[in-house]
N, C-alpha and C positions, 0 to 999 in steps of 0.2 A: 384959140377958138376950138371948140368940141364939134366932131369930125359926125354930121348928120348921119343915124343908125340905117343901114338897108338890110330889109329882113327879107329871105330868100326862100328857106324851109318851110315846106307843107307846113300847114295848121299855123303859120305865122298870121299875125290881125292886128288892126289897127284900131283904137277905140275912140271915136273925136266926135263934135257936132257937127264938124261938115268935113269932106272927104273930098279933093278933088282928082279925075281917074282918066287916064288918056290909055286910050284902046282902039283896038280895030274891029270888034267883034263881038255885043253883047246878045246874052239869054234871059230876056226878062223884058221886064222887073215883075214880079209875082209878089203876092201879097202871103204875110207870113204873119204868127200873132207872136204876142208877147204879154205883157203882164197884164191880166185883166182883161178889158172890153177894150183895148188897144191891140192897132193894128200898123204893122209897119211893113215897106219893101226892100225885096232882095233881088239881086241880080248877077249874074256873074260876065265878068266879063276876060276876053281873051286880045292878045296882043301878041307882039313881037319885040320885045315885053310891053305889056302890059303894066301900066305905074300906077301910082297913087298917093299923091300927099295931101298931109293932115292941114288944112285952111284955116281950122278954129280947132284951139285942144277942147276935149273935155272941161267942163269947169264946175269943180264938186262945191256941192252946197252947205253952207252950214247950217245942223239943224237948228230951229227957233224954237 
């Protein structure tokens, strides 16, 4: 069995469709843009630690 990655170092990220996050302490969530007339939120949050795992990966599309 492949031993689950934990990323520790600055600028570490996670890329998925949902994110689930256990903390003590968040700043937000504010609204940030992205591609186009789309709009998404950020927030940051703080803990002792502070975690976060992936619920749903990414799921890339193939184009038609």
């Amino acid at each position: 069995m492949n031993p689950v990655p934990t990323y520790r170092g600055e600028g570490d990220s996670l890329v998925a469709e949902r994110i689930y996050c256990v903390f003590e302490q968040a700043k937000g969530p504010r609204r940030v843009s992205t591609d186009g007339r789309h709009n998404a939120q950020a927030m940051t949050i703080r803990g002792n630690p502070a975690r976060a795992v992936i619920l749903r990966p990414l799921r890339l599309r193939e184009p038609t």
